[in-house]
C-alpha positions as CSV (number, residue, x, y, z in Angstrom):
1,X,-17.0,-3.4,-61.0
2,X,-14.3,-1.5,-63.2
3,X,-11.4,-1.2,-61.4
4,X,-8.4,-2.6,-63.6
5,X,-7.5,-5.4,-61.0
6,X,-9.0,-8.9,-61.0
7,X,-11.7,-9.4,-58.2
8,X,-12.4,-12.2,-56.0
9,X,-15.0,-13.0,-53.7
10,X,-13.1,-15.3,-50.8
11,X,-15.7,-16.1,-47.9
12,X,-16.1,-17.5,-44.5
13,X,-19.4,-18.7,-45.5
14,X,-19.7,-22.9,-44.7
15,X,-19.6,-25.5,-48.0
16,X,-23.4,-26.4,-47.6
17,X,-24.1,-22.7,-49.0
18,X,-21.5,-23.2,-51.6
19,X,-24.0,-22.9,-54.1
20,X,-26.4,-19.8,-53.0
21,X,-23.4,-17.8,-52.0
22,X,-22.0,-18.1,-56.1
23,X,-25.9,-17.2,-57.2
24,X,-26.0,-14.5,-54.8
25,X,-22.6,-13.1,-56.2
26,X,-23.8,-13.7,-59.7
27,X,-26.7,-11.6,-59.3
28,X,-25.2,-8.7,-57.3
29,X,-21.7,-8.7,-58.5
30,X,-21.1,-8.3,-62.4
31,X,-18.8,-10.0,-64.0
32,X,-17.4,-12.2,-61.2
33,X,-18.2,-15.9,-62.7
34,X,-18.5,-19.0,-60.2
35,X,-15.0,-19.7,-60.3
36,X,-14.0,-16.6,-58.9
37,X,-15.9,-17.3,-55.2
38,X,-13.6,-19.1,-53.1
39,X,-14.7,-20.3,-49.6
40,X,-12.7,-20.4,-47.0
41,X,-13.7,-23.3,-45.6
42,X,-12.7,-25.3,-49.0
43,X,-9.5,-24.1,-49.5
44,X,-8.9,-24.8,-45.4
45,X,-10.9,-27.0,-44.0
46,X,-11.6,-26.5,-40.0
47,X,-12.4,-24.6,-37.4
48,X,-11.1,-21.2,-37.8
49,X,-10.8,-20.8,-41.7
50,X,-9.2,-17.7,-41.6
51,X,-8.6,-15.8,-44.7
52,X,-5.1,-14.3,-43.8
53,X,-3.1,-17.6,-45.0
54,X,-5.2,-17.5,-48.5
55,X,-4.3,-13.9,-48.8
56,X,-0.7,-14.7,-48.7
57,X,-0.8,-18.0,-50.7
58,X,-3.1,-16.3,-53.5
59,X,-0.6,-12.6,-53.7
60,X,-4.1,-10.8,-52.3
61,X,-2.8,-6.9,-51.8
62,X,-6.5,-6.2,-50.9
63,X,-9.7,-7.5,-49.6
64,X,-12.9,-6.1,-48.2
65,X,-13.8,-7.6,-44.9
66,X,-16.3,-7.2,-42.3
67,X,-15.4,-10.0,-39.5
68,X,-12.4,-7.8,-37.0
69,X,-11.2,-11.6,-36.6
70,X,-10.6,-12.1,-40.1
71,X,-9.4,-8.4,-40.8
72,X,-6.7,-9.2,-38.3
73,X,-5.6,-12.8,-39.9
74,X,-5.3,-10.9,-43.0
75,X,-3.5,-7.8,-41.3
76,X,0.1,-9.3,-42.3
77,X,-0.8,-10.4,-46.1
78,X,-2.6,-7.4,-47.3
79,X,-4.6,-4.3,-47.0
80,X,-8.1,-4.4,-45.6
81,X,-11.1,-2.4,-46.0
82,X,-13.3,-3.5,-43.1
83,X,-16.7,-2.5,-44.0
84,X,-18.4,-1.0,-40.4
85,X,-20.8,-3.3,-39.0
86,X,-22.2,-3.3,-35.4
87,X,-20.3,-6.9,-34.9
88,X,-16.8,-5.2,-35.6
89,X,-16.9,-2.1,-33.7
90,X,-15.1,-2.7,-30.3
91,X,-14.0,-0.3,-27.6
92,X,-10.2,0.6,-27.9
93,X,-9.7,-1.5,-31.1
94,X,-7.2,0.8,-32.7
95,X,-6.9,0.2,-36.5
96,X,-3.3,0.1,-38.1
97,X,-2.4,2.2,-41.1
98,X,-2.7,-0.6,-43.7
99,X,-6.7,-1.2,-42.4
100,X,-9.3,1.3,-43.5
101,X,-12.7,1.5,-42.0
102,X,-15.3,1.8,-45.0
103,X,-19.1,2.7,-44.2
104,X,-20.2,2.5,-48.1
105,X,-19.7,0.4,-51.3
106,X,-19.2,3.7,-53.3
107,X,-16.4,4.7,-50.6
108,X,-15.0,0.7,-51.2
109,X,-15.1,1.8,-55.0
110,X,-13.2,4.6,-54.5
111,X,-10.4,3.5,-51.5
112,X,-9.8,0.1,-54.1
113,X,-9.5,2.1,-57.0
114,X,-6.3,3.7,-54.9
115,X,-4.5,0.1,-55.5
C-alpha cells in the first residue's frame, strides 16, 4: 500500500487473537509491521470497544470500517470508508457526507488516495 500517509490496522477483534490477527496482517498487508495493529479491546478494555474515541485520541482522518456501529462511533473523529457487507446494510440508514460506502479494495485505494 503506497499511499503517502501512514497506515494502521485498528480492530475490534478480542486480545486472545492478538497474535493471528498481526500474522494475518503481515501476510496480506505489506509493509504494516506488528506494531502498527492496534486492537481495540487493548487500548479500551470492555464491552463496546468502540473505535471512534481511538480515532480522536490517535489524530485518525480516515479509517476503513465494515461494522455500521463502529462507522458511527467514528462518525465525529474522522472519515469512514465502510466497506459493504451484508451485516451493514440496513433499511433507511442514510449515510452522511463524510461516510463513503466502498464495495472493493481497488475503490478503497482510490477514495484513500483522495486524503
Amino acid at each position: 500500500m503506497e499511499l503517502g500517509n501512514e497506515a494502521w490496522v485498528l480492530t475490534s477483534r478480542p486480545k486472545p487473537l492478538a497474535a493471528k490477527t498481526r500474522a494475518w496482517v503481515k501476510k496480506h498487508f505489506e509493509g504494516i509491521g506488528p506494531k502498527q495493529v492496534l486492537l481495540s479491546k487493548e487500548i479500551f478494555p470492555g464491552p463496546e470497544s468502540l473505535k471512534g474515541p481511538i480515532c480522536s485520541q490517535r489524530g485518525i482522518d480516515l479509517i476503513v470500517e465494515d461494522s455500521l456501529e463502529q462507522t458511527i462511533s467514528c462518525m465525529p473523529y474522522c472519515a469512514v470508508l465502510l466497506f459493504d457487507r451484508p451485516w451493514n446494510r440496513r433499511p433507511r440508514v442514510i449515510l452522511p457526507k463524510h461516510v463513503t460506502r466502498v464495495y472493493s479494495w481497488d475503490e478503497i485505494y482510490k477514495e484513500a488516495a483522495k486524503y
